[in-house]
N, C-alpha and C positions, 0 to 999 in steps of 0.2 A: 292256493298258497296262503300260510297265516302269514298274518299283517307282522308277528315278528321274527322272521324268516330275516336272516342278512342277507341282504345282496349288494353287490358289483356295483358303483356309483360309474356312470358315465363319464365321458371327457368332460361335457360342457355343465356336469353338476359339483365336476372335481374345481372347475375354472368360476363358477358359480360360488363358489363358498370357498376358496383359497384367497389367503389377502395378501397381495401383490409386495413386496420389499419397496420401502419408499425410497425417493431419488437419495435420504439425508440418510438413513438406514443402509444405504448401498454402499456410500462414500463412507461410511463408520466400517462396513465391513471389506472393501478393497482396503481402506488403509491398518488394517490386522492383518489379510494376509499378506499386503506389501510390506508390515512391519516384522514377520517370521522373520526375514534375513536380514534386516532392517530395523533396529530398534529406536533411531533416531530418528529414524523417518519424519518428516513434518510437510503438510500439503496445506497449501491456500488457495481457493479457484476464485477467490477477487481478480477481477480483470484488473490488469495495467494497461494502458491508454494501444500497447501491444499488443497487447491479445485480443480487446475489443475489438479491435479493429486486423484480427488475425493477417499480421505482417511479420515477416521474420526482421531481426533484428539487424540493423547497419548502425554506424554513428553519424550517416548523414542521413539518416531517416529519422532519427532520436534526435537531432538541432532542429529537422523542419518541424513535428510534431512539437517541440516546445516551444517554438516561434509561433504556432499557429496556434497552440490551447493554452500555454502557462505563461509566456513570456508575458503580458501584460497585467496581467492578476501578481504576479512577481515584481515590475516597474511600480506597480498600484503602491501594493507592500511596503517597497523603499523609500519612497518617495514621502509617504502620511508617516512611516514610523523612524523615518531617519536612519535608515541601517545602513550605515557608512562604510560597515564592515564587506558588507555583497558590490563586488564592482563590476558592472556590463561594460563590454567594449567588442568593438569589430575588429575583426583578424585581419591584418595587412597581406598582401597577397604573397609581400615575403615574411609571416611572420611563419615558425618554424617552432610556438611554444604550443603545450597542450590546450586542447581547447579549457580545461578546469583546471585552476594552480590553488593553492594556499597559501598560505606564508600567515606570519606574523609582524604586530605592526612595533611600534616602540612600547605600547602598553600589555604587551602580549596579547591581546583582542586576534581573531584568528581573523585574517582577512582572505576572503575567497572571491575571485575574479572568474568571472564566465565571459570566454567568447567565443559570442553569437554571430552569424550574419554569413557565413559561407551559402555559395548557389549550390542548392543541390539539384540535383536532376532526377526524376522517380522515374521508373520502370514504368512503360504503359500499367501492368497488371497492379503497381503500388498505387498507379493515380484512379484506377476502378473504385479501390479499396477507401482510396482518401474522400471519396465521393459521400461515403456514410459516416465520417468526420463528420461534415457539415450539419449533422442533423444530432450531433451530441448535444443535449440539454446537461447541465452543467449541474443541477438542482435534481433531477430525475435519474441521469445514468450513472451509475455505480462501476467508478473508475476507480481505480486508488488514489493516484497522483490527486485527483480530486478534495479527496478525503482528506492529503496529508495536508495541502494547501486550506483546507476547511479548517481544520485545528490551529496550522498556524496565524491565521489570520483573526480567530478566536482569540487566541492566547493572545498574540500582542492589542488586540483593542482591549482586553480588560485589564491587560497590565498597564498601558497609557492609561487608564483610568483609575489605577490604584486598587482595581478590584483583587484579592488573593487568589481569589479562582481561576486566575491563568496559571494555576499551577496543576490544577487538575488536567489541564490542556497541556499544559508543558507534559507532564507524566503520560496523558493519553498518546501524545504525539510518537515521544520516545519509543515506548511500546511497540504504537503502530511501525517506527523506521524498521524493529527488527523483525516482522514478518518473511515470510518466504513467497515472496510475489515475484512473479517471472516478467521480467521484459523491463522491469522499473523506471522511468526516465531518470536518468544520475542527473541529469541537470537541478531537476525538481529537489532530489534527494541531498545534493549537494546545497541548495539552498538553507536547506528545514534542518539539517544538520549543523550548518553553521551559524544559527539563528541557536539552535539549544545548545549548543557549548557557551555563547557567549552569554547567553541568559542565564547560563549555570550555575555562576556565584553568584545569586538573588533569589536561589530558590532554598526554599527552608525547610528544613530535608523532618523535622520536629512535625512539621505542619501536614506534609505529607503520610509520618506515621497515624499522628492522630486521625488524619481520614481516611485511611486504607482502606477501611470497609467502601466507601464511599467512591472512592478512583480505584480499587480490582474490584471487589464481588458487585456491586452496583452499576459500572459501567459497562454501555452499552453498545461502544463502540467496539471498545477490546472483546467484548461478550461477544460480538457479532461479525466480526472481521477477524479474530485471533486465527492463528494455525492450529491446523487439526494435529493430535500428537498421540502418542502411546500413552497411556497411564503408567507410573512408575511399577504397581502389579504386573502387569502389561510387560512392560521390559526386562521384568525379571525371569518372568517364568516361560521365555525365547531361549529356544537351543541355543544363541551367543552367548 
């Protein structure tokens, strides 16, 4: 047979020289053909402190998980930065209000009250789950809730210090709230939101143009955490 005779490549030479769709490659291509009928489509596989720890959602499951990871990193917060505006309190056994209120004070300042402190009780199968809690590094596992408390906690040390660059935190932060992360803790989210309303009229909106290159095409957070979405191409040229 001459040497340039075609022939028939085998299974394991077709598997030998085919290169495999990578795991980022896969999720670029599920969320095209989820976006055919879907053109708004937006996917984020950051964990929330709920999916990490794959548990279906209750709201006395989301009091105990913020009692046991946020609650004191949030008491920290208040306490060094004076946020008079956030108020913790325990629920009276007849108290009959939501666990999260709002309101407003006499200087319009948005005031947001959490209460914490109800028993809950976990399912055997939840307290399995809670078991791998205990081994969250805080610095190493990529929570969100984490992240949003990382920013905020940024942003106001360099703002007590006068620095402007808690504006680039204030902007990364915002950003981050509007992801599409499943499970979120509201508590968390309720905090970091009422923290950036009220820092709102202090931020210098001039200041942030000038560095837009700097806070969107440079940052690494939003780079790296944003939602996966359609290209505006993309959306056009869907039978919707």
């Amino acid at each position: 047979m001459s040497s340039l005779d075609q022939q028939k490549l085998s299974k394991s030479e077709w598997d030998s020289i085919e290169i495999p769709v990578s795991d980022e490659e896969n999720k670029i291509l599920q969320l095209i053909i989820s976006g055919f009928t879907n053109v708004n489509i937006r996917h984020n596989d950051t964990n929330s402190l709920f999916s990490f720890l794959k548990l279906d959602y209750s709201s006395g499951l989301e009091e105990f998980l913020y009692n046991k990871h946020f609650a004191d990193k949030v008491k920290a917060l208040i306490s060094t930065h004076n946020l008079n505006y956030i108020r913790l309190s325990k629920p009276s056994k007849t108290d009959l209000t939501d666990d999260k209120s709002i309101e407003l004070d006499e200087n319009g300042e948005r005031i947001c009250t959490i209460r914490v402190g109800h028993i809950v009780k976990l399912k055997s199968s939840d307290q399995i789950r809670m078991n791998r809690s205990d081994l969250i590094n805080e610095s190493t596992t990529e929570i969100y809730e984490f992240l949003l408390l990382k920013q905020l906690e940024q942003m106001l040390h360099l703002k007590a210090r006068g620095n402007l660059n808690w504006q680039l935190n204030y902007f990364t932060l915002s950003k981050l709230m509007l992801n599409n992360i499943e499970k979120l803790n509201q508590f968390v989210t309720l905090v970091c939101s009422t923290v950036l309303e009220n820092l709102e009229r202090f931020v210098n909106l001039l200041d942030i143009v000038r560095n837009s290159y700097e806070y969107i095409e440079r940052n690494s957070s939003l780079l790296k955490y944003g939602d996966l979405s359609l290209y505006e191409h993309q959306r056009k040229s869907s039978p919707q």
